[in-house]
C-alpha positions as CSV (number, residue, x, y, z in Angstrom):
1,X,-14.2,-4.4,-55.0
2,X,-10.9,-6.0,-54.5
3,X,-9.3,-5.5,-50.2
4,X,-6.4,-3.6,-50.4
5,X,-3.0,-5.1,-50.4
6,X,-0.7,-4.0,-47.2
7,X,1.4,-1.7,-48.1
8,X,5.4,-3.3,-48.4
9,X,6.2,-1.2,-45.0
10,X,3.2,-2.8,-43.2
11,X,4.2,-6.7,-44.4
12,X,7.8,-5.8,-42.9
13,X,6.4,-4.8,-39.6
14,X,4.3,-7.8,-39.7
15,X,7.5,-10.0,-40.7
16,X,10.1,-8.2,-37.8
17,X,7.0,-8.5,-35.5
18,X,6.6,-12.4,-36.1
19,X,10.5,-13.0,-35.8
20,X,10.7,-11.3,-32.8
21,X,7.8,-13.3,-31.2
22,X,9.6,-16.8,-32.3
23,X,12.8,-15.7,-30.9
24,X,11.8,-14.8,-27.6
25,X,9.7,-17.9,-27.5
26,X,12.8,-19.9,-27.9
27,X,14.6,-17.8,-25.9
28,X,11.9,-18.9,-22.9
29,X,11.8,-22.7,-23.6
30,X,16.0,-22.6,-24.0
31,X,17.0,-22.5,-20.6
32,X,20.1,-23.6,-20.4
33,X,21.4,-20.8,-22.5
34,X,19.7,-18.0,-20.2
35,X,21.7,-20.2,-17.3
36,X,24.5,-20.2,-18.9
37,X,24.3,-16.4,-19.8
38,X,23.9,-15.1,-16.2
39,X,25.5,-18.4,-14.3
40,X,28.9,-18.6,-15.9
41,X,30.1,-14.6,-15.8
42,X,28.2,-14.4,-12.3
43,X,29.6,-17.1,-10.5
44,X,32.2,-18.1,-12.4
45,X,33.5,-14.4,-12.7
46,X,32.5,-12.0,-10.7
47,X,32.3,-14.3,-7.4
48,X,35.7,-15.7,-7.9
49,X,37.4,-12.6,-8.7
50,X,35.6,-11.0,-5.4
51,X,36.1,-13.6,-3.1
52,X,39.2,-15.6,-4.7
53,X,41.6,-12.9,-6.5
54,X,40.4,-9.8,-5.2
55,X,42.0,-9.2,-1.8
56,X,45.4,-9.1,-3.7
57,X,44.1,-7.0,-6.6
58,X,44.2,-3.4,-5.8
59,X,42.3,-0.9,-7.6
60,X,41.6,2.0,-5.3
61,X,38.0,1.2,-4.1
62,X,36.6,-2.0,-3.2
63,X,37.1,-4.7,-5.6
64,X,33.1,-5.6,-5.9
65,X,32.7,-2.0,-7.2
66,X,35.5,-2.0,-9.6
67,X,34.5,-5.4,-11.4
68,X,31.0,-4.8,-11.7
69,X,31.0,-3.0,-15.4
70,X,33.4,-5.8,-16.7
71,X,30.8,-8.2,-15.9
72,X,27.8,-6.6,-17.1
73,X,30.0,-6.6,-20.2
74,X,31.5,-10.0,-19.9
75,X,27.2,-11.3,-19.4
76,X,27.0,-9.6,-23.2
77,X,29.5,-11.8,-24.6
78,X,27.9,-14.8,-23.8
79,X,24.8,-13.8,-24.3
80,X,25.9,-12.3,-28.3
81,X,27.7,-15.7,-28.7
82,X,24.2,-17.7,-28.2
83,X,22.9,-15.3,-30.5
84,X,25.5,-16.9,-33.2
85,X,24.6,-20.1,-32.6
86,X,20.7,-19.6,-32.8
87,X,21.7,-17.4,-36.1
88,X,23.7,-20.3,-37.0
89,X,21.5,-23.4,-36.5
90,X,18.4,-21.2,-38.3
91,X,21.0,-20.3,-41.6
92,X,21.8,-24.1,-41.5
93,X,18.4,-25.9,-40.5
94,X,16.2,-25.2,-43.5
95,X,14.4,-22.2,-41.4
96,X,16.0,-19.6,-43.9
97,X,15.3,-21.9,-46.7
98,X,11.8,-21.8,-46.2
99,X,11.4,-18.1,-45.4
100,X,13.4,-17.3,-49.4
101,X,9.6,-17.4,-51.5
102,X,8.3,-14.8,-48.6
103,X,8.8,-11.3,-48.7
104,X,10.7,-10.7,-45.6
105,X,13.9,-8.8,-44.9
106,X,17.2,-9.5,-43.8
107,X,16.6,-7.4,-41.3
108,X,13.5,-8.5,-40.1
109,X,15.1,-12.2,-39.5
110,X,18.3,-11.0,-38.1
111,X,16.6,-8.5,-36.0
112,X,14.2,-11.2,-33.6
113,X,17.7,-12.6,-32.6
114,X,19.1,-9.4,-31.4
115,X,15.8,-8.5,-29.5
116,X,15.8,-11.6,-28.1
117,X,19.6,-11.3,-27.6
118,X,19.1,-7.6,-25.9
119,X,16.0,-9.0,-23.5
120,X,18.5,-12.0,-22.1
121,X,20.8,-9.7,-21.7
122,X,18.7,-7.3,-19.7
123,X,17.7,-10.3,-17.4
124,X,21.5,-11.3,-17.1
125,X,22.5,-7.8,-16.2
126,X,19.7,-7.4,-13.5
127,X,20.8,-10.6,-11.6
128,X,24.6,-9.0,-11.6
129,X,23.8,-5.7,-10.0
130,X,21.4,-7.3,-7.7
131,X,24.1,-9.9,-7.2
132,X,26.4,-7.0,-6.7
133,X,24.9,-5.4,-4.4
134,X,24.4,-8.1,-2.1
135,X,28.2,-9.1,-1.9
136,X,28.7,-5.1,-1.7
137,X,28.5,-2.9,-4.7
138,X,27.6,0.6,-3.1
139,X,26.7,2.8,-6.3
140,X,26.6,6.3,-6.1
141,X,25.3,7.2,-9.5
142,X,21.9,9.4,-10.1
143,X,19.0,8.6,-11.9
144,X,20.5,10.1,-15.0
145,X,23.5,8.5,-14.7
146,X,21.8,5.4,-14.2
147,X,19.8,5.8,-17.3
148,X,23.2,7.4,-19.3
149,X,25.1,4.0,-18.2
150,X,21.9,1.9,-18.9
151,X,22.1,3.4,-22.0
152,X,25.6,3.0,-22.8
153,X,25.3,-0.4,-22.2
154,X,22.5,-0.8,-24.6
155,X,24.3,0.4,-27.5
156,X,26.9,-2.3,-26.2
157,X,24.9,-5.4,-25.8
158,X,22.8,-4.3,-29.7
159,X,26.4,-3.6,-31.2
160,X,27.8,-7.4,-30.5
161,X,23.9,-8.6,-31.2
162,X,24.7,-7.6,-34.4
163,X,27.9,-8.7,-34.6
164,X,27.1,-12.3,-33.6
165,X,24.3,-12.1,-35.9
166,X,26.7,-11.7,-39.1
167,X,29.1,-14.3,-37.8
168,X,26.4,-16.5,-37.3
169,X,25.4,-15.9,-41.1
170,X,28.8,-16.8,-41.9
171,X,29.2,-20.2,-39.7
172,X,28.2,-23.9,-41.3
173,X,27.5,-25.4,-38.3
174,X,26.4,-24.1,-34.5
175,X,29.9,-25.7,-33.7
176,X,31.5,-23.4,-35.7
177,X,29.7,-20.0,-34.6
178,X,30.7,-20.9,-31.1
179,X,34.1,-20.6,-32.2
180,X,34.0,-17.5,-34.7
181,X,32.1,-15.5,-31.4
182,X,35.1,-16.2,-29.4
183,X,37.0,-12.8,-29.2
184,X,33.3,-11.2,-28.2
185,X,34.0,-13.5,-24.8
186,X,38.1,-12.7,-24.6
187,X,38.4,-8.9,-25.4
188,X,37.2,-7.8,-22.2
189,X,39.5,-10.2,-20.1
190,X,42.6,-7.7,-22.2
191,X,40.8,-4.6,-20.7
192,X,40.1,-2.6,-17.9
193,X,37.7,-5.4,-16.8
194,X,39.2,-6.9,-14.3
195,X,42.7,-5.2,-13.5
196,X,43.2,-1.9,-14.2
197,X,45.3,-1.7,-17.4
198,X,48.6,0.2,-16.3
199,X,48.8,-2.9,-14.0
200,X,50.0,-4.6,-17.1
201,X,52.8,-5.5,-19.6
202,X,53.4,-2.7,-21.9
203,X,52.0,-4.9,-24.8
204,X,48.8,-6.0,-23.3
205,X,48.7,-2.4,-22.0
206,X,48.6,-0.7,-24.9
207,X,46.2,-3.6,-26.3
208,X,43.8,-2.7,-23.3
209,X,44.0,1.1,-23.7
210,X,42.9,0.5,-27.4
211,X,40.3,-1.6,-27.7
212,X,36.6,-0.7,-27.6
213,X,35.6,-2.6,-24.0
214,X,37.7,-0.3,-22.1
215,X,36.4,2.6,-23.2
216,X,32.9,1.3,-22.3
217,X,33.5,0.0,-19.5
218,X,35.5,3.2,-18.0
219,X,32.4,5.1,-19.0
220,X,29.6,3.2,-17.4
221,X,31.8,2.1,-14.3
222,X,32.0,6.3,-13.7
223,X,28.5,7.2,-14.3
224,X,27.8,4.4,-11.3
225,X,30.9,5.4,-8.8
226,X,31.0,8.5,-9.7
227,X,35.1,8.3,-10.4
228,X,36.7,10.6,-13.3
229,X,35.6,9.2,-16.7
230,X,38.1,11.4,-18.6
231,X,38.2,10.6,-22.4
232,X,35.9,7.6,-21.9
233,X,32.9,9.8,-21.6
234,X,32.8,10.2,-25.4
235,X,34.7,7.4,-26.4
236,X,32.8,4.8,-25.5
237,X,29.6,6.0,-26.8
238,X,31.7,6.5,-30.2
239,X,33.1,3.3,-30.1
240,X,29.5,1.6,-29.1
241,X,28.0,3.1,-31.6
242,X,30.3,2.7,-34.5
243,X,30.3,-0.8,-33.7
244,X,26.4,-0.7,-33.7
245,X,26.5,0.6,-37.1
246,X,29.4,-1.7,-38.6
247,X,27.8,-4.6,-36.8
248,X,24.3,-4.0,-38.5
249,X,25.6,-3.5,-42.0
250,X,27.6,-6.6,-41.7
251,X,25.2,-8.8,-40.4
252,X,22.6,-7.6,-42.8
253,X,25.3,-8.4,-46.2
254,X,26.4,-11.3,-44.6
255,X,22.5,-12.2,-44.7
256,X,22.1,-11.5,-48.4
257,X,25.0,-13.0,-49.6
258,X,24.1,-16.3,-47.6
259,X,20.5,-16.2,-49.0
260,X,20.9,-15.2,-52.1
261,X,22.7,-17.8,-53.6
């Protein structure tokens, strides 16, 4: 008697499974991108706008609690825009040339980057609350809120995954993915990050009021401080996950249309 072939369901698990494992594998021996991930937006960011800008800025509470959801989603940024570039250099290094005569998935290749992307990204936004609260950050959010912002942020960090993952389909050179995953690292400076938006021109205003960070951030920086989340509390989990789903469908045909030619 001939063994039984897997079943097509079981060889994609297999395949997600093994992409998965190499990414976070060279997400452990890269470690200047995990530095760069959490050392840039926490030094570079947070600290200075704490301890440089944030005497003069005036929000209503203290200035470490106010910035502290901009830089969880500032960490995200930089993390999704490594996620490019490892996209980028596997579309353009032969790796995706050698996986076309197996039977593995878009998904399944796309999807170790943006597990690999979410765990850096869970690392990154450890070291900012734990950095937070030593220069500060006094939380008064509940278990569940915890877990509802945790979440939140999740949804977040998978949706620009997803995103860089397309873009990095798209780029011909790690160079050049750098560069397309720029506006993932400069929307939240034009939100509620930083400065609270009525603090700005009416342009840039209105920019900030519309755009998904805000939202996300107003959400999570209420389920922690407990201030009034208003609209935010179902907008940003709308716009989180109808990035989430936009971002997977285009990184997925962005995939195919790569590979399939």
């Amino acid at each position: 008697m001939t063994a039984a072939l897997p079943s097509p369901s079981a060889v994609s698990l297999s395949a997600t499974s093994t992409m998965i494992g190499r990414s976070i594998r060279l997400t452990r021996r890269n470690v200047d991108t995990m530095i760069m991930s959490v050392v840039l937006p926490l030094l570079m960011m947070m600290a200075m706008f704490v301890y440089v800008f944030g005497g003069a800025i005036h929000t209503g509470t203290a200035y470490v609690t106010y910035v502290v959801p901009g830089t969880i989603l500032l960490c995200a940024g930089y993390g999704a825009a490594s996620t490019a570039m490892a996209v980028a250099d596997d579309m353009n290094g032969g790796m995706i040339d050698r996986l076309r005569s197996m039977p593995v998935r878009a998904s399944a290749v796309l999807t170790g980057h943006v597990v690999a992307s979410t765990a850096r990204n869970a690392v990154a936004t450890t070291v900012v609350v734990l950095a937070a609260l030593a220069m500060g950050f006094r939380p008064s959010a509940s278990p569940v809120d915890w877990l509802l912002a945790a979440g939140l942020v999740l949804m977040y960090v998978l949706a620009l995954s997803w995103l860089a993952a397309g873009l990095g389909t798209l780029a011909r050179s790690v160079e050049s993915a750098s560069a397309l995953s720029f506006v993932m690292l400069f929307l939240p400076y034009l939100s509620s990050a930083f400065v609270p938006t009525e603090t700005m021109p009416a342009v840039l205003r209105t920019i900030g009021e519309h755009q998904p960070v805000t939202p996300v951030i107003e959400a999570v920086r209420g389920l922690l401080t407990g201030t009034p989340i208003g609209s935010a509390s179902w907008l940003g989990p709308l716009w989180a996950v109808g990035l989430l789903a936009v971002s997977f469908a285009f990184a997925t045909a962005c995939y195919r249309r790569r590979t399939s030619r």
